[in-house]
C-alpha positions in Angstrom: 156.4 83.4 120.5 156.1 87.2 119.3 157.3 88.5 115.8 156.6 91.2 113.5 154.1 89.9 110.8 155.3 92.6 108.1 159.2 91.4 108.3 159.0 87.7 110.0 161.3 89.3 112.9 161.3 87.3 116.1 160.3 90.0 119.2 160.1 87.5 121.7 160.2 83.5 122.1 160.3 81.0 125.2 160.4 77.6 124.4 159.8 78.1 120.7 160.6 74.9 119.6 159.5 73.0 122.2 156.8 69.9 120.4 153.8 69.9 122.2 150.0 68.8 120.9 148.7 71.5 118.5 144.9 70.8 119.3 142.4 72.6 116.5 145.7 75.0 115.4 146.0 72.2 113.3 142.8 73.2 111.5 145.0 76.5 110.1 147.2 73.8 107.8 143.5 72.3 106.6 142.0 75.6 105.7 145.5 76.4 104.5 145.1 73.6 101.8 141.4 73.9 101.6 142.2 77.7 100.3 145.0 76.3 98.0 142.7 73.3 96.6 140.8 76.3 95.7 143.3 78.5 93.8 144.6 75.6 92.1 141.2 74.7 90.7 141.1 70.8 92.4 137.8 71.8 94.1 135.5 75.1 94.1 133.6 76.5 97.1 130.5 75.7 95.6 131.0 71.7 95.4 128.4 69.8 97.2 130.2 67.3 99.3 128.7 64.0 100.4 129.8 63.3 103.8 131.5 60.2 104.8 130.6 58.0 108.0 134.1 58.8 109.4 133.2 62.6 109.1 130.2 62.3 110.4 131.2 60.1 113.8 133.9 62.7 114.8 133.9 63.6 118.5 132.8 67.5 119.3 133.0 70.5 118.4 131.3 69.0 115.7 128.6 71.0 113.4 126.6 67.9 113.3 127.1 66.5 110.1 125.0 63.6 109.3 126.6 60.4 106.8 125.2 61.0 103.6 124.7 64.4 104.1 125.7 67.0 101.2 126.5 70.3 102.2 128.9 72.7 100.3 132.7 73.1 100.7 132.3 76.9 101.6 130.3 75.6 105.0 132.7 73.2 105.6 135.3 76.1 105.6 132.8 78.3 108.1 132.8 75.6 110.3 136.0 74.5 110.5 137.5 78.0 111.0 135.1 79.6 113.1 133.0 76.6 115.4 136.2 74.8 115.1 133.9 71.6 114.6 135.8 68.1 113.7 133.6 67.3 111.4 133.7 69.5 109.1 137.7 69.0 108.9 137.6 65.5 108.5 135.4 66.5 105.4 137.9 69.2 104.1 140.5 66.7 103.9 138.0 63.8 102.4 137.0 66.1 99.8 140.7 66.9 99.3 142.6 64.1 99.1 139.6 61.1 99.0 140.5 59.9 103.2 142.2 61.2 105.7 145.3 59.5 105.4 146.2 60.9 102.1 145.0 63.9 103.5 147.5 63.5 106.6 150.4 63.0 104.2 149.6 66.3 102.1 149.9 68.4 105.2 152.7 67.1 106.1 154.4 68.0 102.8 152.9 71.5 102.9 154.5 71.8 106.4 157.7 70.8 105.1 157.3 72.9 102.5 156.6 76.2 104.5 159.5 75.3 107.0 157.5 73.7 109.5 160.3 71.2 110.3 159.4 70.3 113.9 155.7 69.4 112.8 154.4 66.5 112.0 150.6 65.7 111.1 148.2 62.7 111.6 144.9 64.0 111.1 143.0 67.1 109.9 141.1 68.2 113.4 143.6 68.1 115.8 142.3 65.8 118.2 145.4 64.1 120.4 146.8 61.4 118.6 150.5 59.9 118.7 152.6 61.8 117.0 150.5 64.6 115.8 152.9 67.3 117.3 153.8 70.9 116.2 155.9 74.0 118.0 155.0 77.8 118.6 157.6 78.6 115.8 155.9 76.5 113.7 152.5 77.5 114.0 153.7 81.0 113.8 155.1 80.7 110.7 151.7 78.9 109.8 150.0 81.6 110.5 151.5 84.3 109.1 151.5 82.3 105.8 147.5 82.4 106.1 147.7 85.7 106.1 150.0 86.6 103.1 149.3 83.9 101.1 145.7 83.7 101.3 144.6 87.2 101.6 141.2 86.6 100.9 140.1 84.4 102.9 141.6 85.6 106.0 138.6 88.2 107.1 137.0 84.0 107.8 138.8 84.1 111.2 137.6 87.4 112.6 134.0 86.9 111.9 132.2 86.3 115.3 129.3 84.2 114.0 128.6 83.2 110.7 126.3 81.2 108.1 127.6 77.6 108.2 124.8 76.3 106.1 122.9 73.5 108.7 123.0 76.8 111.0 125.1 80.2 112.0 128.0 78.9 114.3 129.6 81.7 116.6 133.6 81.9 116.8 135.5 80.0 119.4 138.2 83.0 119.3 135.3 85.6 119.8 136.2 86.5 124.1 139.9 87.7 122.2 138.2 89.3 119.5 136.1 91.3 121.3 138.2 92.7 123.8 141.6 93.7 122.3 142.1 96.4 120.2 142.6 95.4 116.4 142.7 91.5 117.0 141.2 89.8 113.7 142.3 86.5 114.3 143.3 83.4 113.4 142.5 79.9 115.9 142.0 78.5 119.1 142.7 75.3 119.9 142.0 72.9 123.3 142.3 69.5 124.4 143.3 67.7 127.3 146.6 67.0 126.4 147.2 70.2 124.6 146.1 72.7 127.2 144.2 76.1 126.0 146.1 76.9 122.3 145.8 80.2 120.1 147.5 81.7 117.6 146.7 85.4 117.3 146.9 88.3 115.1 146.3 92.2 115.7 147.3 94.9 113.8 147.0 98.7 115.3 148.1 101.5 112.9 151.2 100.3 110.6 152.0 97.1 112.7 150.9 93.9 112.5 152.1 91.5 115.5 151.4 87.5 115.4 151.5 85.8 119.1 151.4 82.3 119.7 150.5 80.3 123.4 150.7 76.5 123.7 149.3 75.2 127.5 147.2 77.8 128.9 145.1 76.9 131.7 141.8 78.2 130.8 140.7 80.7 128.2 140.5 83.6 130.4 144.4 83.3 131.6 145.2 82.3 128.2 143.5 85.5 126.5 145.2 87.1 129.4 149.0 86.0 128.7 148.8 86.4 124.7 147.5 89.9 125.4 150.7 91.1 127.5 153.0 89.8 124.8 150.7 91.3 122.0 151.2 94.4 123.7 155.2 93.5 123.8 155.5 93.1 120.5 153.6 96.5 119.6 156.0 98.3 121.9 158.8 96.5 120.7 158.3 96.8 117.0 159.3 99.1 114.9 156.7 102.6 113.6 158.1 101.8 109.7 159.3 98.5 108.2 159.0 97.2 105.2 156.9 94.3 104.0 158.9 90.9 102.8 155.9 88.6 102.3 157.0 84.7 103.1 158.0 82.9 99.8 155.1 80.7 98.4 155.5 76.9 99.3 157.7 75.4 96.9 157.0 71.4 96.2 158.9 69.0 94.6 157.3 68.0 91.2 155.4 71.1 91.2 152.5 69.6 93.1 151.7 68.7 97.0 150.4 65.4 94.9 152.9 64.5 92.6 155.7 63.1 95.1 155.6 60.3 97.8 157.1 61.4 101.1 160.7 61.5 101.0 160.9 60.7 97.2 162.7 63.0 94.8 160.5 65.0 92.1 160.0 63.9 88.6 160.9 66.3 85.8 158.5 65.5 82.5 159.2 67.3 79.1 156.8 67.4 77.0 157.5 67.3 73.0 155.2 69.3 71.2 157.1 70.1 68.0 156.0 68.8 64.8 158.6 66.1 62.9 156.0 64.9 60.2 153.3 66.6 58.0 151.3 63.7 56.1 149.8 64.6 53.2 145.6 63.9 53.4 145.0 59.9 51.5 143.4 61.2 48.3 139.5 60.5 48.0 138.8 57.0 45.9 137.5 57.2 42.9 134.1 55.1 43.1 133.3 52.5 40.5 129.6 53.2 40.1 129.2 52.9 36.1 126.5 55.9 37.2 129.2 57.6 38.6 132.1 56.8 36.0 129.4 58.4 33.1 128.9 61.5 35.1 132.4 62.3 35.5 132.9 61.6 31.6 130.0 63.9 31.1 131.8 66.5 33.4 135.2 66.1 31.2 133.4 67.5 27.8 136.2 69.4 26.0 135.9 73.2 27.2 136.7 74.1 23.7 133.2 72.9 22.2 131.3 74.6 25.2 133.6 78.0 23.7 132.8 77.2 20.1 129.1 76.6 20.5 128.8 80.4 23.0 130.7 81.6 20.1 128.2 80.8 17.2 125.8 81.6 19.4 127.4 85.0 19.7 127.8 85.2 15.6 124.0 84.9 15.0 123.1 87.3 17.8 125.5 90.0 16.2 123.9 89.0 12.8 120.5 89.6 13.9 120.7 92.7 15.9 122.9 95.7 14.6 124.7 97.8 16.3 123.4 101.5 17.2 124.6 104.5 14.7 126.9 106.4 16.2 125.7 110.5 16.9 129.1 112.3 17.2 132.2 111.3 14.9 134.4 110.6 17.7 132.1 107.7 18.6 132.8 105.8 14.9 135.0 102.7 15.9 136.7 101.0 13.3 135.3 97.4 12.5 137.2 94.7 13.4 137.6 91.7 11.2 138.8 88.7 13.9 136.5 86.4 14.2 134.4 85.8 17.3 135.7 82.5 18.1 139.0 84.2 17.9 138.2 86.4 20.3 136.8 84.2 22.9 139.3 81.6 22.6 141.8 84.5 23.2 139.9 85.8 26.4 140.0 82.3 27.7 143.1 80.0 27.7 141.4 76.8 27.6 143.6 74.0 28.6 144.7 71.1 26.9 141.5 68.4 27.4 143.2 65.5 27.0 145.7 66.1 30.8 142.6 69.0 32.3 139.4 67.8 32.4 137.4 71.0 33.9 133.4 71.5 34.6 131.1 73.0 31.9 131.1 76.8 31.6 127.1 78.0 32.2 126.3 80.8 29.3 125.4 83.0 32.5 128.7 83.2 33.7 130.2 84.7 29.9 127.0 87.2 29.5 127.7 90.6 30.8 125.9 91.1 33.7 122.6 94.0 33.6 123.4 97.2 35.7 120.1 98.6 37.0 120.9 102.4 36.2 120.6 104.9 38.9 117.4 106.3 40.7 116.5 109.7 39.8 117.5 113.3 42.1 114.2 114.1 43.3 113.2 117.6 42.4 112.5 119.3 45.6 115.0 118.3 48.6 113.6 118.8 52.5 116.7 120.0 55.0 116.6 119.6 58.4 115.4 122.7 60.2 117.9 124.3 62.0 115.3 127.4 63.7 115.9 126.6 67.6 113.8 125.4 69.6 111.1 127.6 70.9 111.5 128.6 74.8 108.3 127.2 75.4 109.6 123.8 75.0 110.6 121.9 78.2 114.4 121.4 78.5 115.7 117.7 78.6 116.0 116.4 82.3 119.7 115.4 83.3 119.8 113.0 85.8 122.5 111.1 86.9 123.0 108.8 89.6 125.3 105.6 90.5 124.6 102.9 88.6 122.7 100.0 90.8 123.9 97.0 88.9 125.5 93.8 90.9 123.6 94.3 93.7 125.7 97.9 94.9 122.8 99.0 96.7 124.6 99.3 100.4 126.0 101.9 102.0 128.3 102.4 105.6 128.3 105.3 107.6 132.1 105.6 109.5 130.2 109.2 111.2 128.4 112.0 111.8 130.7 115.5 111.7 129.9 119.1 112.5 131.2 120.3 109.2 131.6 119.0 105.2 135.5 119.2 105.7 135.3 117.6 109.0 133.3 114.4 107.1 135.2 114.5 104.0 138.7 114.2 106.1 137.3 111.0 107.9 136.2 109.7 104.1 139.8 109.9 103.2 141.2 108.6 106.5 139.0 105.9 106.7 139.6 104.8 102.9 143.4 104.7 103.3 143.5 102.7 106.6 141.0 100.1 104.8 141.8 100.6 101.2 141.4 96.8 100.6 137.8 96.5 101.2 136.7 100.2 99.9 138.7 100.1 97.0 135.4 100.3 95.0 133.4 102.5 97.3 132.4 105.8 96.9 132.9 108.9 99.5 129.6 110.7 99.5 128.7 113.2 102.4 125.3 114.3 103.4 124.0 117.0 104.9 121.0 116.3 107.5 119.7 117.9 110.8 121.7 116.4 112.6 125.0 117.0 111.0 127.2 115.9 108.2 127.0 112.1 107.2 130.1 110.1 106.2 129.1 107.8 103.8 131.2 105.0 101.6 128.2 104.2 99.0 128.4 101.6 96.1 128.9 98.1 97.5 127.5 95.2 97.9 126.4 94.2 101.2 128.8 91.6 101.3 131.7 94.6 101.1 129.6 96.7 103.7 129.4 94.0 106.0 133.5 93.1 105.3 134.1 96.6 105.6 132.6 97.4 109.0 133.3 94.4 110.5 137.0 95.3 109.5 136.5 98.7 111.1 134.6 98.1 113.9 138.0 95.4 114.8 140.1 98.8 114.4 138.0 100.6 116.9 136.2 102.6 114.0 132.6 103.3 114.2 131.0 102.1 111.1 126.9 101.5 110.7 125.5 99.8 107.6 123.1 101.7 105.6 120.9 99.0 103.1 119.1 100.1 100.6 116.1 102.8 100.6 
């Protein structure tokens, strides 16, 4: 089967819906929910996963995976994708779903979900089994959802070796990979039963073309036949169409683990509004006779605390007189209320007998002491404003891209005769691979032997994406590391 990846259009198909054995295609619906175990938060790359004596005594391609073992999910994704190995499935779906059963039934709802309809799983590698059967429309549609769905995590199946944790593992796709023009993917697949499987992808210029082969008789004549209709479906599709991404799997209950097969989803609403506001149990009173006097201590009338400041206040202005007045204007006439009066009329003191209230400190009715301001100095020193002297060396502007995270790598995409020559194949290059150099910088260099074209800035995770993403498009790239 043939069709356009950017619309979903059907260029060519010969016994589409034929069922036949998937082999390891069936390790594109593991990685599948492996990637969206990931986005939904149920496991992280990073998880060290213990692996399970059924893992472990799966037949090759294996990675070698020993029971007991832990090893992290992202290597159990390398392997799986690219060596293909058994293993490492089986211990996707363990991790997943906690056996391989459970496992088996979450594919199958995923496959369901995505419109698989003439697929049904039984376990995660692919290995013949009865009943584990798929189509070439199915797997198709399988893998175009890889690639829209799961964007990042589809440069996994164009990478020809890669890091798989025990060891680097080289890709069982690589013979494709290598020799046609823009192929960056996605999975082999071989058994007896099954014949030589693969589901390919290969984009050249604004098309992107998906071809799938079930029963090839080796690899060589299998490359062979999903090459002629790759270059079918180039010919065949349109220059300019637009992009309708596939929908997103839609699941019953909201989950691929919330529903048994064939059972219909549960709808739970949640009330969250609030009916009743309690007020808090007041504190009890405690009936320590210690406490009991306190608290009768604390409930002293406020009005004796007001007379006694008051009296106070009387002998103090009794003692000390007031200043004379200097100026007329300043004379005040004397006022003949009574202190008392006047305090009692600056605070409303409650009734004693319903509003006990804590004793008033003589600190908090006292005026408070203002520290008076610090002298103007006599003489006041400005700031020179004579320039500086010629003599005086200049600051030193320097500026440079900033090194932080790790940007220390470079690619070069060539070597031109001219500036405008190397800053065209900047721009070129950035807008055929604007995913990956999004961040990068154009920079062009001038040495003996010409113009360089440089993207600098990235990590050397984004160089090596980058121009193994280019190199795929026929592009030369060269990774520059840091000087």
């Amino acid at each position: 089967m043939v069709i356009d990846a950017r619309t979903g259009e059907v260029l060519h198909s010969r016994n589409a819906d034929t069922q036949l054995h998937p082999a390891s295609l069936t390790k594109m619906m593991t990685l599948y929910i492996a990637f969206e175990a990931i986005k939904r938060g149920e496991i992280s790359p990073d998880t060290v996963v213990t692996i399970t004596s059924k893992a472990s005594a799966e037949p090759p391609s294996k990675l070698g995976l020993r029971s007991g073992q832990k090893i992290k999910f992202r290597y159990l994704i390398r392997a799986a994708g690219v060596k293909s190995a058994n293993d490492a499935a089986t211990a996707i779906g363990i991790a997943i779903s906690g056996s391989e059963a459970a496992f088996a039934r979450r594919m199958n709802r995923t496959a369901k979900a995505l419109g698989m309809t003439r697929t049904h799983f039984k376990n995660a590698h692919g290995l013949t089994e009865s009943g584990h059967l798929s189509t070439a429309r199915d797997m198709t549609r399988l893998g175009r959802h890889l690639f829209f769905d799961h964007p990042q995590y589809y440069n996994l199946f164009s990478r020809i070796t890669t890091d798989a944790g025990m060891r680097s593992v080289s890709n069982t796709n690589r013979r494709f990979l290598g020799n046609y023009k823009g192929a960056d993917g996605i999975k082999t697949g071989y058994t007896r039963a099954a014949g030589f499987n693969l589901v390919a992808s290969a984009e050249r210029g604004s098309k992107r073309i998906i071809t799938t082969v079930f029963g090839g008789r080796s690899t060589a004549t299998r490359n062979a036949k999903v090459a002629e209709l790759m270059d079918l479906g180039f010919r065949r599709a349109p220059n300019r169409a637009p992009v309708r991404k596939p929908s997103l799997p839609v699941y019953a209950g909201g989950s691929p683990e919330a529903v048994a097969p064939g059972a219909a989803g549960k709808t739970i609403r949640l009330v969250t509004a609030v009916k009743v506001s309690p007020r808090p149990t007041p504190r009890p009173i405690s009936q320590d006779p210690a406490a009991q006097a306190q608290l009768a201590a604390l409930s002293e009338s406020i009005k004796d605390a007001v007379a006694t400041a008051a009296n106070e206040a009387d002998i103090v202005a009794e003692v000390t007189p007031p200043p004379a007045p200097t100026r007329p204007e300043e004379i005040q006439p004397v006022t003949t209320q009574p202190v008392t009066q006047v305090v009692a009329a600056a605070v409303q003191v409650p009734d004693t007998a319903t509003q006990p209230v804590q004793a008033v400190s003589a600190s908090a009715i006292a005026p408070a002491r203002v520290a008076p301001p610090r002298a103007r100095p006599a003489a006041i020193v400005l700031t020179s404003l004579e320039p500086r002297s010629n003599s005086e060396a200049q600051p030193e502007v320097v500026t440079r891209m900033s090194t932080s995270g790790g940007r220390h790598w470079a690619i070069n995409v060539g070597v031109l005769g001219s500036r405008y020559q190397a800053e065209r194949k900047l721009l070129k290059t950035a807008l055929k691979e604007i995913d990956t150099l999004d961040e990068a910088l154009r920079k062009v260099v001038r040495r003996p032997d010409g113009w360089h074209a440089n993207f600098v800035g990235m990590t050397e995770a984004q160089a090596d994406l980058a121009c193994r993403r280019l190199n795929a498009r026929s592009t030369r790239c060269k990774m520059v590391g840091p000087s």
